[in-house]
PyMOL commands that place a pseudoatom at each C-alpha (Angstrom):
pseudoatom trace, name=CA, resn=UNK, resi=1, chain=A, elem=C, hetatm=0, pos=[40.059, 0.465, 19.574]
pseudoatom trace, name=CA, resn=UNK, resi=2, chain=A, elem=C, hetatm=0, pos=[38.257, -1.778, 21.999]
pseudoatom trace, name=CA, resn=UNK, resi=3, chain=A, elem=C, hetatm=0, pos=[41.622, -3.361, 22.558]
pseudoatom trace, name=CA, resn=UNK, resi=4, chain=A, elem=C, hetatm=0, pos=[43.482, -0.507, 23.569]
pseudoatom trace, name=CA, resn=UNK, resi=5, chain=A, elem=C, hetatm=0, pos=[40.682, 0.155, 25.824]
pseudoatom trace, name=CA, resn=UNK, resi=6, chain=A, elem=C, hetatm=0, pos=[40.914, -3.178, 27.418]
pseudoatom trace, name=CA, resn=UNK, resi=7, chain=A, elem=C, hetatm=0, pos=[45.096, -2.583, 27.638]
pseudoatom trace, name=CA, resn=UNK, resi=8, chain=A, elem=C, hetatm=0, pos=[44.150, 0.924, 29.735]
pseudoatom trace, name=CA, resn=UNK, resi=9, chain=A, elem=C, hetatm=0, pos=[41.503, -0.739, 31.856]
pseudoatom trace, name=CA, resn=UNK, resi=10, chain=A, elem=C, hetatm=0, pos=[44.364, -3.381, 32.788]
pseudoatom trace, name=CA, resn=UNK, resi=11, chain=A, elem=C, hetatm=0, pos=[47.041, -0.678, 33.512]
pseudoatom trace, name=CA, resn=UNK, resi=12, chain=A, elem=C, hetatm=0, pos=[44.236, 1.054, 35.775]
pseudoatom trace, name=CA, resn=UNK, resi=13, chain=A, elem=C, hetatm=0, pos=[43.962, -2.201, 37.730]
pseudoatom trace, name=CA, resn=UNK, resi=14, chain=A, elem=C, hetatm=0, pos=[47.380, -2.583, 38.188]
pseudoatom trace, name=CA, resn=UNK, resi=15, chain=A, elem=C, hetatm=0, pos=[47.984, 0.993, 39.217]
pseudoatom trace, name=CA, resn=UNK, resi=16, chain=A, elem=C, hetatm=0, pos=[45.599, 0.409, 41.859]
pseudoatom trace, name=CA, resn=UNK, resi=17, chain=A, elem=C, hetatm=0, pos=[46.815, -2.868, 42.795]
pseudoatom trace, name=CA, resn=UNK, resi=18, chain=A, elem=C, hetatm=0, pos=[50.308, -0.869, 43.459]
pseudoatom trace, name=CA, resn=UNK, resi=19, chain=A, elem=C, hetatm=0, pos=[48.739, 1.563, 45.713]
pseudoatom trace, name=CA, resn=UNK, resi=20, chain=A, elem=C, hetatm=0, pos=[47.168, -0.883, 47.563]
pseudoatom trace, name=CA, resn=UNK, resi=21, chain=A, elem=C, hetatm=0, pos=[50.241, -2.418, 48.166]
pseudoatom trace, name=CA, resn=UNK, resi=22, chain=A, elem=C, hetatm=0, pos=[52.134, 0.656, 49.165]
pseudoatom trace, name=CA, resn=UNK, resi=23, chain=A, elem=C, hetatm=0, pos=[49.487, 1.116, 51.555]
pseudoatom trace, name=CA, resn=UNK, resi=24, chain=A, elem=C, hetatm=0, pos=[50.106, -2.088, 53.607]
pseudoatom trace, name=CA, resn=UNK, resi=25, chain=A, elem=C, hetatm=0, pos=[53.085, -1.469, 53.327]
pseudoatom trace, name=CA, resn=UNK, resi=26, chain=A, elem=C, hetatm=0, pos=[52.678, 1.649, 55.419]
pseudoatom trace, name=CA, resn=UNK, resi=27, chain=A, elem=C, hetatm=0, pos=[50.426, 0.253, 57.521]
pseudoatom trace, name=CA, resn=UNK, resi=28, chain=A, elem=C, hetatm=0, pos=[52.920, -2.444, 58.764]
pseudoatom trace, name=CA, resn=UNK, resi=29, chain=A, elem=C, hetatm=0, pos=[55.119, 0.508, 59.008]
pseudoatom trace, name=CA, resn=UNK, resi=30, chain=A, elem=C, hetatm=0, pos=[52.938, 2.292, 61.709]
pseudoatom trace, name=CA, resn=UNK, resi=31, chain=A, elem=C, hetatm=0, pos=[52.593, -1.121, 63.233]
pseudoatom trace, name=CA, resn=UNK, resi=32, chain=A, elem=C, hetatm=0, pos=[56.228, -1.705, 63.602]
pseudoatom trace, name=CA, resn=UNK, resi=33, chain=A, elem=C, hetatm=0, pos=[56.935, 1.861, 65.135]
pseudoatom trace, name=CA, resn=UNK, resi=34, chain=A, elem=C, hetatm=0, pos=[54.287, 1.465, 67.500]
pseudoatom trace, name=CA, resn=UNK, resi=35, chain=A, elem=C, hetatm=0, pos=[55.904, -1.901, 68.879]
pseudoatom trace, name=CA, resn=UNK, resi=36, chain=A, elem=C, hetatm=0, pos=[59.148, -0.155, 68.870]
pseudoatom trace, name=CA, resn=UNK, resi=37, chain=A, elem=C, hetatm=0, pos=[57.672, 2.328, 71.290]
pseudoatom trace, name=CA, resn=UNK, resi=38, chain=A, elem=C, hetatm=0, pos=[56.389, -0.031, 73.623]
pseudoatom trace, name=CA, resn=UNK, resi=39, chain=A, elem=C, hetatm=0, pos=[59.752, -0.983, 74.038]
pseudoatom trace, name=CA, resn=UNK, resi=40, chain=A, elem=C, hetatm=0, pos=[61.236, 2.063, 74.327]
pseudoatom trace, name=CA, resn=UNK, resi=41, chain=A, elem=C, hetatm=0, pos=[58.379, 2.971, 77.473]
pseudoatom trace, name=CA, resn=UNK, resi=42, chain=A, elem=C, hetatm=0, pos=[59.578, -0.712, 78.802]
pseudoatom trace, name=CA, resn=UNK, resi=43, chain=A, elem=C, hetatm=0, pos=[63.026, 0.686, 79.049]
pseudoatom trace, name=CA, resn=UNK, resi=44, chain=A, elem=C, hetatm=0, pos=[62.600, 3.676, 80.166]
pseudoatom trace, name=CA, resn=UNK, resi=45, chain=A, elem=C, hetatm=0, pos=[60.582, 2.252, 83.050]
pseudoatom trace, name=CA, resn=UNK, resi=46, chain=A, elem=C, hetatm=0, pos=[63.458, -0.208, 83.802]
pseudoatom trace, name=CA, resn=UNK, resi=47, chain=A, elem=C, hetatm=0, pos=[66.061, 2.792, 84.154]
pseudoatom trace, name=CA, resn=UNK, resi=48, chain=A, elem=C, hetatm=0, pos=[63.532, 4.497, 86.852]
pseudoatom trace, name=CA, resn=UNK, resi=49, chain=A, elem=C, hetatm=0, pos=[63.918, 1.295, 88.820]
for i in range(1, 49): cmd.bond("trace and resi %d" % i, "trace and resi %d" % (i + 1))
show_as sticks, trace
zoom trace
């Protein structure tokens, strides 16, 4: 019994690992479409010139 507790406590930790992971990952996301912006306002500005 105590065993399959420990197994379940593992696959906890692991599911949370996961999310934490998916959660950088969308954080880098955001990051990336914010730079991507940036150089869209850059561009526009050069076409006003």
């Amino acid at each position: 019994e105590r065993e399959r507790e420990r197994e379940r406590e593992r696959e906890r930790e692991r599911e949370r690992e996961r999310e934490r992971e998916r959660e950088r990952e969308r954080e880098k996301e955001r990051e990336r479409e914010k730079e991507r912006e940036k150089e869209r306002e850059k561009e526009r500005e050069r076409e006003r010139e």
